[in-house]
C-alpha positions in Angstrom: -14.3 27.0 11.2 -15.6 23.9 12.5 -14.8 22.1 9.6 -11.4 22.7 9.3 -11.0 21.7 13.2 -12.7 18.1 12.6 -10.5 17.9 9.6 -7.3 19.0 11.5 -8.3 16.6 14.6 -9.1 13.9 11.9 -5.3 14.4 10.3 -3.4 15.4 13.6 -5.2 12.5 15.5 -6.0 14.7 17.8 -2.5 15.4 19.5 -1.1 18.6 20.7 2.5 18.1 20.3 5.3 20.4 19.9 7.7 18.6 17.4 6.6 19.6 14.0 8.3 16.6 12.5 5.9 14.1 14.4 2.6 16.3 13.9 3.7 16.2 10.3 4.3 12.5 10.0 1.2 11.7 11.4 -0.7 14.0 9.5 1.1 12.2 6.3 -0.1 9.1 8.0 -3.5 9.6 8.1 -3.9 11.5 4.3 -2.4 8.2 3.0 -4.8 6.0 4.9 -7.6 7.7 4.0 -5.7 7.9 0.1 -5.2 4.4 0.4 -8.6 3.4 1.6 -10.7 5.5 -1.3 -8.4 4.5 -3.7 -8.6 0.6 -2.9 -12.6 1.0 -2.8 -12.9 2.5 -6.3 -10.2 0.1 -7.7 -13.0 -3.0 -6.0 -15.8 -1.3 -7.4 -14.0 -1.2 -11.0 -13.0 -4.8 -10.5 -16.7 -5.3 -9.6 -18.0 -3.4 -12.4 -15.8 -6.0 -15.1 -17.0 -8.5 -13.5 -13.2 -9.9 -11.4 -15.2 -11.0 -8.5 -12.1 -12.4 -7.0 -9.9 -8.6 -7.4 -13.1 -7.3 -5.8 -13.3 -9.5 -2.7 -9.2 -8.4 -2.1 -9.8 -4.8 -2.5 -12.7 -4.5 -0.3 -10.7 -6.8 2.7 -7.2 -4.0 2.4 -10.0 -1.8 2.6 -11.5 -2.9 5.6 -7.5 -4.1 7.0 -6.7 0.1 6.4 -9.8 1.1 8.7 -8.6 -0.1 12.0 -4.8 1.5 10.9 -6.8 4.6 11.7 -7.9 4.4 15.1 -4.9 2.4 16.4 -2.7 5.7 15.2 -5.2 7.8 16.9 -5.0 5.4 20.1 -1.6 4.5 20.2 0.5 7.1 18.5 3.0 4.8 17.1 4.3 6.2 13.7 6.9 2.9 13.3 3.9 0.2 13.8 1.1 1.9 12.1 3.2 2.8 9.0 4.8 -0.6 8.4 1.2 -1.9 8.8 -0.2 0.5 6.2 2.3 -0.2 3.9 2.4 -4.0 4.5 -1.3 -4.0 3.6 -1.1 -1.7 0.4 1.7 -4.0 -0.8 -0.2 -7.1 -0.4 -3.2 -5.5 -2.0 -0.8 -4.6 -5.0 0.7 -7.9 -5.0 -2.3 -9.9 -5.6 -3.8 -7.0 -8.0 -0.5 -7.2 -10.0 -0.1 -10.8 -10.1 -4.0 -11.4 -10.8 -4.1 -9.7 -13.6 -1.3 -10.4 -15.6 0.9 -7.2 -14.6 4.1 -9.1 -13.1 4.2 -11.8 -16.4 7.2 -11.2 -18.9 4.3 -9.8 -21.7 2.7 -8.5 -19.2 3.3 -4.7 -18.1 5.5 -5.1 -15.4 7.0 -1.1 -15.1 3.5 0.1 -12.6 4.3 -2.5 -10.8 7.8 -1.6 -10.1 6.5 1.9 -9.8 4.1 1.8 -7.1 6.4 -1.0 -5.1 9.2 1.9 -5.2 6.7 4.5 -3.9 6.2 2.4 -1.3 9.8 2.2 -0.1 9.7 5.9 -0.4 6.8 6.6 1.8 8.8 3.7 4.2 11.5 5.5 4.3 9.9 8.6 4.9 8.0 7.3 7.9 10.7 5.3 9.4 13.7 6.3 8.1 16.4 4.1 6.0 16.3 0.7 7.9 12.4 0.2 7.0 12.9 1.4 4.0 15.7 -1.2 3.3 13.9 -3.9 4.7 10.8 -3.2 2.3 13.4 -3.4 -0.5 14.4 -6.2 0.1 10.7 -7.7 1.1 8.9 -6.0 -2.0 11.4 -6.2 -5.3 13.0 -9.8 -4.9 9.1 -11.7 -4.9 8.7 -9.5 -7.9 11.4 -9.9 -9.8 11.6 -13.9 -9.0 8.2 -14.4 -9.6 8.1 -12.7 -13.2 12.0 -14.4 -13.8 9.9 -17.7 -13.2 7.1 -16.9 -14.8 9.1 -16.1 -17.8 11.2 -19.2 -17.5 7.9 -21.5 -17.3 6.8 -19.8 -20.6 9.9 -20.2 -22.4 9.9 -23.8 -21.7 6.1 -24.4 -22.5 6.3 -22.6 -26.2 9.9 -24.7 -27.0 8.5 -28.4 -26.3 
């Protein structure tokens, strides 16, 4: 029984609140930092593992970046903040991931990209409704798409002269 109140406290950051709709957010909150944090640590040891020292390094700094999303939820209960700041650093981390490896070329595969970017926009929206969810639209698909269009356009030019 103790378990499961450390783990609820962990989750809940340790409020007592009435409105289920905040309790739950926060509780989302917290499952995708600590998500996001294991996740970004396996994906640097893999990258360290092959030998991408330079993946590696960026993984292991959004991983260190997500820590202290934790404790300012816990201290400072603000869902709009601490959400935009989770998802600003998984974006970044998925950025520099997608452009490092090849991921956002024309040849390369772009569609996880897009993928993960769109989950993103979900979990905005789901945190902090429609208006932070358009704004990371409009911050997360035009890089994208203008970097690959570019990319693309280099290439073309390169293999014709």
């Amino acid at each position: 029984m103790r378990f499961k109140n450390l783990i609820n406290n962990l989750l809940t950051s340790g409020i007592q609140l009435t409105d289920p709709d905040t309790v739950r957010r926060i509780k989302t909150l917290n499952t995708i930092f600590i998500f996001f944090i294991l996740a970004v640590v396996c994906a640097g040891l893999f990258f360290l593992y092959i030998g991408a020292d330079i993946l590696f390094s960026s993984s292991m700094l959004a991983a260190l970046l997500l820590i202290p999303g934790v404790f300012i939820l816990r201290k400072t209960k603000n869902i709009f903040f601490v959400g935009n700041y989770a998802i600003f650093i998984a974006w970044c981390a998925l950025f520099f991931i997608s452009w490092n490896t090849g991921a956002i070329t024309y040849e390369g595969v772009i569609q996880p990209s897009w993928i993960l970017s769109a989950a993103l926009i979900l979990l905005a929206i789901f945190l902090n409704g429609y208006l932070s969810g358009t704004i990371w639209t409009i911050l997360t698909f035009p890089p994208t798409n203008h970097l690959k269009k570019g990319l693309f356009e280099s290439s073309k030019t390169l293999s014709q002269g």
